[in-house]
Each structure stands twice: as C-alpha cells, then as structure tokens.
C-alpha positions in Angstrom: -58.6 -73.3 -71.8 -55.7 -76.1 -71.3 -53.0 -75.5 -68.4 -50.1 -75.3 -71.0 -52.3 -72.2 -73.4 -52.5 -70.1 -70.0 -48.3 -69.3 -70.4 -48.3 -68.6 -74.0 -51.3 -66.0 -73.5 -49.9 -64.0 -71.0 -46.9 -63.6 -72.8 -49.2 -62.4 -75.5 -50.7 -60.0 -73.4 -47.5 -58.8 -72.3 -46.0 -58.4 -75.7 -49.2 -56.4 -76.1 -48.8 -54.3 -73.9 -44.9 -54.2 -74.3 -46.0 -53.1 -78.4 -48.6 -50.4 -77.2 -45.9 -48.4 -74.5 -43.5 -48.5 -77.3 -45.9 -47.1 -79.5 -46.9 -44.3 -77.2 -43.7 -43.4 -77.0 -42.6 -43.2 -80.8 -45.9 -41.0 -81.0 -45.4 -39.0 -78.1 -41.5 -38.2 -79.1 -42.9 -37.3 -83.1 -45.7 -35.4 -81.4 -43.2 -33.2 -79.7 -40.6 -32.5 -82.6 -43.5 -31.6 -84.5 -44.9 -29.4 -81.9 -42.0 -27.5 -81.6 -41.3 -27.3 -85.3 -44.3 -25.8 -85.5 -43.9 -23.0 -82.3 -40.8 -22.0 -83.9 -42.8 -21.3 -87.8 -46.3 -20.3 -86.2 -45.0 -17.9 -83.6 -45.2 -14.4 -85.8 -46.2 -10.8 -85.2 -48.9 -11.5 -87.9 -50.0 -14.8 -86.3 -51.1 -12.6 -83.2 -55.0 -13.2 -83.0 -54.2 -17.5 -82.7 -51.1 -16.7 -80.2 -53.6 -18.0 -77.9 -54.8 -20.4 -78.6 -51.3 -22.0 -80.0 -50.1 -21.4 -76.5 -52.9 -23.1 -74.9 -52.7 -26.5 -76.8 -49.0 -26.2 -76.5 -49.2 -26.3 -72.7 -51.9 -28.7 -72.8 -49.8 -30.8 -75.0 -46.9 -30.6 -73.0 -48.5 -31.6 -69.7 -49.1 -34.9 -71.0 -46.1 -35.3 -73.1 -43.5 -34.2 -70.3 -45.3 -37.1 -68.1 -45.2 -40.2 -70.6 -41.3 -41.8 -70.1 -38.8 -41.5 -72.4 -40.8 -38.2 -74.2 -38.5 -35.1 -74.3 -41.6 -33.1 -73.8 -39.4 -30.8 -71.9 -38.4 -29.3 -75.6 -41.9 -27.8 -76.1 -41.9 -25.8 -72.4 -38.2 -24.7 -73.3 -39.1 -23.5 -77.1 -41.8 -21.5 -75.6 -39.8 -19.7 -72.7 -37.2 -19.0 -75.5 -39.4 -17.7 -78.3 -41.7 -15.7 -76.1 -39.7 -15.3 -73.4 -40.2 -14.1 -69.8 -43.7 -13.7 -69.5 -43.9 -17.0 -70.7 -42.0 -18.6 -68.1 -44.4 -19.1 -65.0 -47.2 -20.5 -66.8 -44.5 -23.1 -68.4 -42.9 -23.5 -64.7 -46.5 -24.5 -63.3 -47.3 -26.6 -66.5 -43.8 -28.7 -65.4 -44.9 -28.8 -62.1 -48.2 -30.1 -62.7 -47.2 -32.7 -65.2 -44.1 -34.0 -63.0 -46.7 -34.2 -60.4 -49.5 -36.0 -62.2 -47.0 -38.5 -63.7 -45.8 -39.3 -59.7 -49.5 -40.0 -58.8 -50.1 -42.3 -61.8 -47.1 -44.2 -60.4 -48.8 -44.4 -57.1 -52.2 -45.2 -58.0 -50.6 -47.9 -60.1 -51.3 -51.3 -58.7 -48.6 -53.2 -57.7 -50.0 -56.2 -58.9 -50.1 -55.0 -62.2 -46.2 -54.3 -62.4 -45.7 -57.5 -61.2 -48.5 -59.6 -63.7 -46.7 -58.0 -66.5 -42.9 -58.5 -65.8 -44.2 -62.4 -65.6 -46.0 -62.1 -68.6 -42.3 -60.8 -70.0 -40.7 -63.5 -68.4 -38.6 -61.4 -65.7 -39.5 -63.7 -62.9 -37.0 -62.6 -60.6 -38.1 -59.1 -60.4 -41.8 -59.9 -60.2 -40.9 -61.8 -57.2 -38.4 -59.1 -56.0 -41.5 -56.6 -56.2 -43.8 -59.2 -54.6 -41.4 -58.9 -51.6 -43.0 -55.1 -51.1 -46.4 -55.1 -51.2 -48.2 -54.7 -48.3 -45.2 -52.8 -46.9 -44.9 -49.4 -46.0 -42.4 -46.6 -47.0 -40.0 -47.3 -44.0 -40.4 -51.0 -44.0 -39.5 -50.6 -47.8 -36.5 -49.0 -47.0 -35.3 -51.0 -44.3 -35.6 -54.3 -47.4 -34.3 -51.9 -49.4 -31.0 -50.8 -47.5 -30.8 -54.9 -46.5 -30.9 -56.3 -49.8 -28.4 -53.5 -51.3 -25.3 -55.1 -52.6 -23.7 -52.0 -53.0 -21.9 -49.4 -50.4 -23.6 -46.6 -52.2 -27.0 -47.7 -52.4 -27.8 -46.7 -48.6 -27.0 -43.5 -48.4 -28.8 -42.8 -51.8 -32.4 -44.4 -50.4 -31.3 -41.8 -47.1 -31.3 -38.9 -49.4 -33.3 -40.6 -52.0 -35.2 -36.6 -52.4 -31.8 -35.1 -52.9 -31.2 -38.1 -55.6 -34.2 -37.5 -57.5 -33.3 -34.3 -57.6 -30.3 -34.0 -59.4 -31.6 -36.7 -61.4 -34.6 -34.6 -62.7 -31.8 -32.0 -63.5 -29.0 -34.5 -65.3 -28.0 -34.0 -68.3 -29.5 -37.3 -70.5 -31.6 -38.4 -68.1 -33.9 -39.5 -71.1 -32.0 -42.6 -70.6 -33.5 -43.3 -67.0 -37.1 -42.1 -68.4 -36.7 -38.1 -68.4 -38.3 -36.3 -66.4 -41.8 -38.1 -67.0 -39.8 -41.6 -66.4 -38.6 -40.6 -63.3 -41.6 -39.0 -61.5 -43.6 -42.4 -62.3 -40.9 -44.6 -60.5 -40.7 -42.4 -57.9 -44.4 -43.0 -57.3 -44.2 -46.6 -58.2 -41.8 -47.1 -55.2 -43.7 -45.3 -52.6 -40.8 -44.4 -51.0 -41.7 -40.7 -51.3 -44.3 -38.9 -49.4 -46.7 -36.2 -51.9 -46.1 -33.2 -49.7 -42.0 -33.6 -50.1 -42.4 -34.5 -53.4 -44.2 -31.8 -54.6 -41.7 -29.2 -52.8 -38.6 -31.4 -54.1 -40.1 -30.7 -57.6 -41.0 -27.5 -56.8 -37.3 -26.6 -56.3 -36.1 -28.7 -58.9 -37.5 -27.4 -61.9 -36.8 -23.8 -60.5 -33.0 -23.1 -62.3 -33.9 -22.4 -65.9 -37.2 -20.2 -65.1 -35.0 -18.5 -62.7 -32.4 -17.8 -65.5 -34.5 -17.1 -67.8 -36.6 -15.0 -65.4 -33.6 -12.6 -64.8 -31.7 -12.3 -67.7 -34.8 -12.5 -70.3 -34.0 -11.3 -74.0 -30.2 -11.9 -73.3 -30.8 -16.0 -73.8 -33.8 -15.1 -76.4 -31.3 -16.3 -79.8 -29.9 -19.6 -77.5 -30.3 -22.9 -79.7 -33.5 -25.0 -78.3 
C-alpha cells in the first residue's frame, strides 16, 4: 500500500464507522416508538397470560436502548410506569440505573486511542490532538488541564461540581440534544473525570424524581400523555 492510499482509507473507515453509529441510532430511535406503540395496544386485561413476558423484553429492550446516545429509550420505562403504574416503578427505576451505569462503563473501558484514531480519520485534527493531551493522565491531573485550558469563567466551577452538572443535565428538559441520558453517561465515562462509586450514587439520586412521583401519587398521573 502507497503513502498517499493510507489517508483516503482511514477516512473510509471513519465514514464507516460514522455510517454504522448513525444507523444504530435511526434503529434504535424506530425500535423505541415501536416498542411503545406496541405497550400502549398489547397492554389489556385479556392479554394477561403474555403480561410477562411483554414486560420482560420491554425492560430488556430498554436497558440497551436508554444506553445508546441520542435514543429516547427513556419513553419505553415512562410508558410502562404510566400504563401499569406503581408496581411497575422500581423494576423500571433499577432497569435506568443499570443502563445509565453500563453506558458509563462502556465509556471508560473505551480506549482512548480509539476516540482519537477516529476523529483523524474524520479529519478533526485538533481535537484528536486536544485528547492526545490526556492520556496517560489521571482524573486530577485532567482537571487541572482542564480548568487551565478553559477559556471561559464558567467552565471551572462546572468541572468543581462536574457531579452536580451531570446531574441536572441527566434531568434537562431536551437533553437528547447533548446525547440523552445514554449520550451523557458515555462521556461522562469517556472523560474519566468521575469516580464509579460517586457515579453510581449521583445516578442513583438523579433518576429518583419521577419514581418518587409516581410512587406516591400512583393512579392520579395514570391518564398523563407519554
């Protein structure tokens, strides 16, 4: 293989890859609509013997959807608390908990490497080699680049309460802009800036206001809108 082929194949690869997120994400958001079409025609007194089962591969489903980025799995977990309503509500709570949690360690496990190898390979130089500027580094090392590089007043004192941030992020209204839920775990693992044992319990709260709603006022929010 020539010198000059080696450019025009990684970007190949990285439009691959590029094609194949998008396409897990077009699949994963149709997956979900259709999943909670479906909750909302399949749920019936006479469809008893598969409740089940449908609730079973609904949670399973929703595990993995609410972790993929830019998936509103969140709409199967909330169709469920609503249609069947409090007794529902813990196994969705862990089911959130879990994915949120899952999606964070796929963002740490991730090799840094391969973040950087494919923002090349898409031509975003600049913020491969901003990225390069990290590894090796550890979380307060990270921050200290972090807090030096920021151009911004604000930026410090969200990396101080970056936990707090996340936080109301997770709970913002159209966060499917920054990734959802999903989105948002994985670059929270991605940056290493957050320990598992404080991310776990800042999830752990997070997630807790609509269970908690639903928890105490039950059938009274049973006819909102999904």
């Amino acid at each position: 293989m020539t010198p000059s082929a080696m450019p025009t194949n990684r970007r190949v690869a990285g439009l691959l890859k590029l094609v194949i997120l998008i396409a897990v994400i077009v699949a994963g958001n149709l997956l979900t609509r259709g999943i909670v079409d479906g909750l909302d025609m399949g749920i019936r007194p006479n469809t008893e013997p598969l409740l089940h089962q449908i609730i079973m591969t609904s949670m399973a489903a929703y595990i993995v959807l609410m972790a993929i980025p830019f998936v509103p799995g969140v709409e199967i977990g909330l169709a469920l608390m609503v249609i069947l309503g409090p007794k529902i509500v813990p196994l969705v709570y862990g089911c959130t908990l879990i994915s949120l949690c899952l999606a964070f360690l796929a963002g740490r496990l991730l090799p840094e490497t391969s973040i950087t190898r494919f923002l090349r390979e898409m031509r975003l130089v600049r913020a491969a080699s901003f990225l390069e500027s990290f590894h090796g580094l550890d979380a307060g090392q990270r921050l200290d680049r972090l807090t030096g590089k920021s151009p911004r007043r604000w930026m410090p004192w969200l990396l101080k309460h970056r936990y707090l941030a996340l936080m109301l992020a997770i709970n913002l209204p159209g966060n499917m802009i920054l990734g959802g839920g999903g989105g948002l775990a994985l670059i929270a693992g991605m940056s290493r800036l957050f320990s598992i044992p404080r991310y776990v319990l800042m999830v752990a709260v997070a997630i807790s206001p609509i269970p908690i709603v639903l928890m105490v006022f039950g059938d009274r929010v049973a006819n909102w809108p999904i």
